[in-house]
N, C-alpha and C positions, 0 to 999 in steps of 0.2 A: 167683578166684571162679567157680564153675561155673554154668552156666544157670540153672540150675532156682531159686540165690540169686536171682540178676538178676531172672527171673520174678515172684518173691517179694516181691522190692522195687517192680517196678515197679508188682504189683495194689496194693501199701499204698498208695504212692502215688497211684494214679488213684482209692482210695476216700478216699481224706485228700480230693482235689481235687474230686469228686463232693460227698461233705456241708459243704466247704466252702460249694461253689458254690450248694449247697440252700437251707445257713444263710442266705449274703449276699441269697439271692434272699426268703426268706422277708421276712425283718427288712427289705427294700425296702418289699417289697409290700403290710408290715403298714403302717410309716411312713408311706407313699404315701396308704393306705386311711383311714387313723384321725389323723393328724395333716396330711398334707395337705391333701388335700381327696375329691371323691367321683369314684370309676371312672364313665365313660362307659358308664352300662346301657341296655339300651333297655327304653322300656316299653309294656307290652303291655294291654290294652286290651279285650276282650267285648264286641260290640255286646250292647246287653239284657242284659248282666251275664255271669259265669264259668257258672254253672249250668243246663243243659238237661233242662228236663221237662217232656217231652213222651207225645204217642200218634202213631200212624202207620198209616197206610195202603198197602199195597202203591201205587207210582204206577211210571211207561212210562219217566219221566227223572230225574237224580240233583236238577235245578231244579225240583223239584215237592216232594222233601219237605223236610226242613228245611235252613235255610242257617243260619248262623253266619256270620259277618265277624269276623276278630281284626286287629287294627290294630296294628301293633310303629311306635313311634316312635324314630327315630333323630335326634339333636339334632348337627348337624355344628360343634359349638365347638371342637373342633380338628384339625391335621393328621392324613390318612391314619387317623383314626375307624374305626372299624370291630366290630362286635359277635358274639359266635357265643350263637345262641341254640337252647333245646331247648321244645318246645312236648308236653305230656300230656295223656292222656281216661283221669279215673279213674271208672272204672265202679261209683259208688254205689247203683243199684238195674238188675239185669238179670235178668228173668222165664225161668223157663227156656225160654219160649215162644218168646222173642227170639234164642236162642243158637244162630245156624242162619246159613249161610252167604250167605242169600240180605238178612240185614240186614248193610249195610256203610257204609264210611265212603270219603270220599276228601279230601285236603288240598290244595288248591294254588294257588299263589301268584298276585302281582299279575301275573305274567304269562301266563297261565291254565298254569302249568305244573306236574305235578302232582308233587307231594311226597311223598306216600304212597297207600296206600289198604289193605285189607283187611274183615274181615267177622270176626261174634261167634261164628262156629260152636267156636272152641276157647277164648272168655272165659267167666270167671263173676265172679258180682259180686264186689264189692274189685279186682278187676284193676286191674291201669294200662295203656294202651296207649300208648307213645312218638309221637305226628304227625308233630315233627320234631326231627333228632337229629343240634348242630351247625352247626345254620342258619347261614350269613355273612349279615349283617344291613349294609347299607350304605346306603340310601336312608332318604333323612329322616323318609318314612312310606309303610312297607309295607303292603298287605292283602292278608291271605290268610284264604281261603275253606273252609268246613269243611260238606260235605253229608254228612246222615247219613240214609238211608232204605232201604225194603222194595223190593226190586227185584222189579217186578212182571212183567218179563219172564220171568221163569224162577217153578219150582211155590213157593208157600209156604203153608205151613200157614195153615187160617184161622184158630187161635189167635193167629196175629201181630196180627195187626187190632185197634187199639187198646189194647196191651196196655203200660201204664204203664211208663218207663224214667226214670232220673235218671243225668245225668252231668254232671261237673265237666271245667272244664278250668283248665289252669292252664299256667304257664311259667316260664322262671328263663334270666337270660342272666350274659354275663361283659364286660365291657369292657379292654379292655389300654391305654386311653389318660387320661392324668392330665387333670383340669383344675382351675385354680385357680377358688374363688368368694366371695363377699365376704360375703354373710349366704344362711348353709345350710338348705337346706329339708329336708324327711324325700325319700329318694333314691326312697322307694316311694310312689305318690298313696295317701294316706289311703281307709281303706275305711268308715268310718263314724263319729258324732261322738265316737265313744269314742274315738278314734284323740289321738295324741297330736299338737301344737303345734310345730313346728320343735324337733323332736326334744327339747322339755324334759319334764317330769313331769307338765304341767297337761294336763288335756282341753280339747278342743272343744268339747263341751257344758257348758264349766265357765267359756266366757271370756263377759264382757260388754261389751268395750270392747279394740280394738285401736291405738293412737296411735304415730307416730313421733316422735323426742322428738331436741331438739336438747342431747343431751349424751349420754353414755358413764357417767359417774358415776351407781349405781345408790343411791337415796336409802335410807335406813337402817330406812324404814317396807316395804321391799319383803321378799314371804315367801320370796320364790325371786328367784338370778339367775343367767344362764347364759352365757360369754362364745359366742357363734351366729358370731365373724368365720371363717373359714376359716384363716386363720396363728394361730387362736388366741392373738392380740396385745390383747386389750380392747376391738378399735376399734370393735365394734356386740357391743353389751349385750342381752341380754333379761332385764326382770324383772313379776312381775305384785306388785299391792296388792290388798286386799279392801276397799277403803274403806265402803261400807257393812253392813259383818260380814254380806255373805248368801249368803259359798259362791259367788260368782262373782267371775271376775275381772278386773282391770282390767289387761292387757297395755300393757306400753309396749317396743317396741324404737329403741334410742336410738345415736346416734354423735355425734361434736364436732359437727359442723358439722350436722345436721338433713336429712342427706343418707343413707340408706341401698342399697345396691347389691344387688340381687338376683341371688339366681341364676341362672346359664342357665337351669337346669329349674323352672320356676316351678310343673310340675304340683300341683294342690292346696293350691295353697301357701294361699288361705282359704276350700277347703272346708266343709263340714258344721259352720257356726258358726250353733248353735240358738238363741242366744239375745243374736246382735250387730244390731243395728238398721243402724247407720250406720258404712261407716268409710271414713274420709280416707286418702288413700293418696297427697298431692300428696310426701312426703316419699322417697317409694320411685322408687328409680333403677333404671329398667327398663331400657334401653340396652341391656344386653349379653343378656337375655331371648330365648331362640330358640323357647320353649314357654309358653304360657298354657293348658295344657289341664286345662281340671277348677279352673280357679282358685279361681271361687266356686262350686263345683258344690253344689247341693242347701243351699245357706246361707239356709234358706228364712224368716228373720226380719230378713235385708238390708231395707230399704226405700230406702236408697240409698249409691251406691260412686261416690265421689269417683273418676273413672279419666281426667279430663280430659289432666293431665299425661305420660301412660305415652307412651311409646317404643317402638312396635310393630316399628322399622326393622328389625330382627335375627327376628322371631317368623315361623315354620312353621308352628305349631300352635297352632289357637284352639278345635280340637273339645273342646266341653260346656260354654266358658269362662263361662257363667252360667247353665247346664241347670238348673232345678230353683230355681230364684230368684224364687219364686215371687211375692212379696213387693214387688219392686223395679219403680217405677213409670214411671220415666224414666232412660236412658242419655244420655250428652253422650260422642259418639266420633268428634267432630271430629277431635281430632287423629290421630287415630288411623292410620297406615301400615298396608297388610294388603297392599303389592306381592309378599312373599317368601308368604306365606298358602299354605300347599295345602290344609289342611282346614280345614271349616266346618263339622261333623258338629255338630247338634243345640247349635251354639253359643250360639243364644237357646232352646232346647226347654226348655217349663214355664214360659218368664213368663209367669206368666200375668195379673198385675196392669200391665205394660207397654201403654202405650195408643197410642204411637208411637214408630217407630224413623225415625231419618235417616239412612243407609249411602251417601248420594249420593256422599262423597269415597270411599269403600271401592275398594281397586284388585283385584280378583278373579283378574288375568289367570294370574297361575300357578296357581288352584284348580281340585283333580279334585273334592274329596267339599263338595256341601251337603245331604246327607243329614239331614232334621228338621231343618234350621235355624232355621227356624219354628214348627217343629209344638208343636201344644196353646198356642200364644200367643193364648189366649181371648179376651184384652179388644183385642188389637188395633189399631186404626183406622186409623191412617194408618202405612204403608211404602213408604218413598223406598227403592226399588232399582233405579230405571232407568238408572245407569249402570254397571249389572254387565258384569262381562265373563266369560262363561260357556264361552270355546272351548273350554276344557281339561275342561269340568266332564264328568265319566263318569257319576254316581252322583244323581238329585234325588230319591230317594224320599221317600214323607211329608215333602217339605217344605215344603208349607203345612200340614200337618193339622189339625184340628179350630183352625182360624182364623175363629171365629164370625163375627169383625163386621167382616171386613175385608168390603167392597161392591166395591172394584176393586185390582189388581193392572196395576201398568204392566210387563209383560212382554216388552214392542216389540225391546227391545234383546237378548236373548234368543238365543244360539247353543246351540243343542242336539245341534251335527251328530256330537257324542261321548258322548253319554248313550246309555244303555246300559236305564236304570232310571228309570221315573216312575209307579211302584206307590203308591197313594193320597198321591203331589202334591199335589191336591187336596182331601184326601177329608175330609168335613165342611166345607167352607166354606159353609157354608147357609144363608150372604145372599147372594151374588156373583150377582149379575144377566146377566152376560156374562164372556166368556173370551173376547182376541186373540191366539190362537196363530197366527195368519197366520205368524209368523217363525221357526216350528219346525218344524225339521229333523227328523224323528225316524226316518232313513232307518236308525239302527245301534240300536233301542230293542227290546228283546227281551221287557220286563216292564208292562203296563199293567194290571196289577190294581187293582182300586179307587181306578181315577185320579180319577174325580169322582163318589165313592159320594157318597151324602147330603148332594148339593148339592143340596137341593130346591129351591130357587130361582131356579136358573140355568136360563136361557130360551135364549141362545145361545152357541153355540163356533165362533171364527169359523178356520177354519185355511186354507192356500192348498193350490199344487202341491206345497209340498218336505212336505207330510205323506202320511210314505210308512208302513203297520201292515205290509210286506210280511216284514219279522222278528220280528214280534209272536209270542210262542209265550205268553204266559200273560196272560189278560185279563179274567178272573170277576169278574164284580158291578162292572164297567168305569164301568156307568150305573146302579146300585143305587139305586132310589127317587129317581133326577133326574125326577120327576115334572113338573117345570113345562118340560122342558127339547124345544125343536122345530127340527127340522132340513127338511130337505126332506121327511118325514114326522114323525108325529107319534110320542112316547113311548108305547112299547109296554112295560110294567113285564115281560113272561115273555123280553123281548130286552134282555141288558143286558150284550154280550159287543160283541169286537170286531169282531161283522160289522155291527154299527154304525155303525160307526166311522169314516163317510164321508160328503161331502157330494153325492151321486150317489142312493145311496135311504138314508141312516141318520140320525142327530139335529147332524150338524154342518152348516154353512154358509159357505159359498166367499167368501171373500174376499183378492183380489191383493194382495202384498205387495211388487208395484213401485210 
């Protein structure tokens, strides 16, 4: 046999052994996906939502014009985890006015390290621009920062100046690790009540009633039933009834014993439910749960969520986990574990019918982000937070905001010596008679913008030595209409910035905090 045979044979061969290897890989990985269970995605997150539209002004720093925060969560339920993700800016409305080099963009990560950057001088609208391409994604929860503004260093057209732009972002990742789960939620957080129910055919705006039911056996009056276990074995049932013929429906998911096992990623899991008042959820086995984010986000006809029983041991993520909950008057979260907790991002933001919270047992110590924790909790009154523990915490923007009737805030216990950000904290709390910041640290705070705008009723702000503004670079409308408010001199309404911001000649007052 002469070479060139040998040759011959051996490419057929190594092409037999290529689409073998292709086949076996695919038919894994379809298996894996669909009967299984669900890939280890991360998910990605918008502060303020995916879409940006805005106007702009030439500014000196990329921190002066628009930020963005995108939050990638990563859910460690199993070994050696790990995600590659790709992050895009699709350029829905770009003026040709804008399309100049001196508008740009820059991306970068939780470790201010930067991931991209460039500028529009060669986009036009419809484009997409890639941010990031390939990402290794391995921390439980990433943030990365997206500034996009006129660089007013260098010439720019005065056309630029306020000229109207819309942009999307959006992202898509890939997971390579299996995990088994026992009742499957939808793998993407629901985006609005039209969104579908753990992945069956009913809406969200179509349920009236969610129950956990002590049996698997779907009764014969049910319109729909869905087996939702993971091994797809019968063990937890989903089905709904219409009992009172009105186009809504009555949800029940059921297993033998009255015990149902949740997924790790609980994200959204009861979402945007318009029209559920009450649900019991003493049946749901949270345990193995390493995310509650967005659980009841925006479920704004809750009035109250059985959540005594849950099992927070295993949860990372509580960011938005009753955002929007408008409705819901009283929490019991006693039991509640929040030692693994790293984010708190606008976890209660929008109760607004909530009249007191008790978070005394909350263990905070691993938390960087309380970002809007609180914010827009209107009705208020009493909050037990003084035994937070805040060393880790980087990020408290707006995290009181518009807290009407809160009168006092026990702050004492308070480490701030890692915040970064305390941009309208404050802002509208417009009963609070006093502030004791004696025990903040705010030697690494870069952002004090409308920290206590339209506190009009706050008389004093008591802080010590460790309040240091010497990294304060952004601080407008700091004291905006704090009218009642007197420090060693009196409120000057045309001073309301950080040269203030002292208890030497400005509106704060000295108090030791040994």
């Amino acid at each position: 046999m002469n070479k060139y045979k040998l040759y011959m044979i051996f490419g057929i061969v190594l092409l037999g052994l290529s689409i073998t290897g292709s086949l076996a890989y695919y038919i894994w990985s379809s298996s894996t996906t669909s009967i299984s269970g669900n890939l280890c995605l991360p998910e990605i997150y918008f502060t303020g939502g995916a879409t940006i539209n805005s106007k702009l002004k030439p500014v000196s720093s990329k921190e002066e014009g628009l930020i963005k925060e995108i939050e990638v969560n990563l859910h460690k339920t199993c070994n050696n985890d790990t995600a590659v993700m790709n992050l895009y800016l699709s350029l829905d409305l770009l003026p040709t006015a804008l399309q100049e080099n001196t508008f740009v963009y820059e991306l970068y990560n939780g470790n201010n390290e930067r991931i991209s950057s460039g500028n529009f001088s060669d986009k036009r609208e419809g484009d997409t621009i890639t941010l990031a391409s390939n990402e290794i994604v391995t921390s439980n929860v990433s943030i990365y920062t997206l500034y996009i503004y006129i660089d007013g260093n260098r010439d720019n057209p005065i056309t630029m100046t306020n000229q109207n732009f819309r942009f999307n972002i959006y992202g898509e990742g890939t997971g390579a690790i299996y995990k088994e789960n026992v009742m499957q939620n939808e793998t993407t957080t629901p985006s609005s009540s039209s969104s579908t129910f753990l992945n069956t055919e009913v809406l969200r705006n179509q349920i009236e009633s969610i129950t956990i039911e002590k049996t698997n056996v779907v009764p014969s009056d049910a319109k729909y039933s869905k087996d939702i276990s993971s091994k797809q074995d019968g063990s937890v049932m989903l089905w709904y009834t219409d009992k009172d013929n009105n186009s809504l429906y009555e949800i029940s998911i059921g297993s033998e014993n009255g015990s149902v096992e949740a997924n790790t990623n609980g994200s959204g899991m009861f979402a945007y439910l318009d029209n559920v008042s009450t649900l019991d959820l003493s049946g749901l086995d949270t345990s193995n749960m390493t995310s509650m984010s967005k659980m009841f986000y925006n479920s704004k006809s809750l009035t109250n969520i059985d959540v005594s029983g849950f099992d927070t041991s295993k949860v990372v993520n509580m960011n938005r986990m009753f955002e929007g909950c408008s409705s819901v008057e009283s929490l019991d979260l006693s039991s509640f574990n929040t030692s693994k907790v790293i984010n708190f991002i606008a976890t209660f933001g929008g109760c607004e019918s909530l009249t007191e919270l008790d978070l005394s047992n909350f263990d905070t110590s691993s938390t960087t982000k309380m970002t809007y924790m609180f914010g827009s909790c209107t009705s208020l009154v009493n909050l037990n937070i003084s035994s937070f523990d805040t060393s880790k915490v980087n990020d408290m923007t707006l995290m009181f905001q518009s807290c009407y009737k809160l009168t006092n805030i026990d702050l004492s216990n308070f480490d701030t010596s890692n915040v970064t950000s305390m941009e309208g904290m404050f802002y509208a709390c417009n009963i609070l008679k006093s502030l004791d910041l004696s025990n903040f640290n705010t030697s690494k705070v870069d952002n004090m913008k409308k920290m206590f705008m339209y506190c009009y009723d706050l008389k004093t702000i008591y802080v010590s030595d460790k309040w240091d503004t010497s990294k304060v670079n952004l601080s407008s409308n700091m004291f905006l209409d704090c009218k009642s408010l007197v420090g060693t001199v009196q409120y000057d309404k045309s001073k309301t910035d950080i040269s203030m911001a002292n208890y030497t000649n400005g509106y704060l007052t000295y108090k030791s905090n040994n």
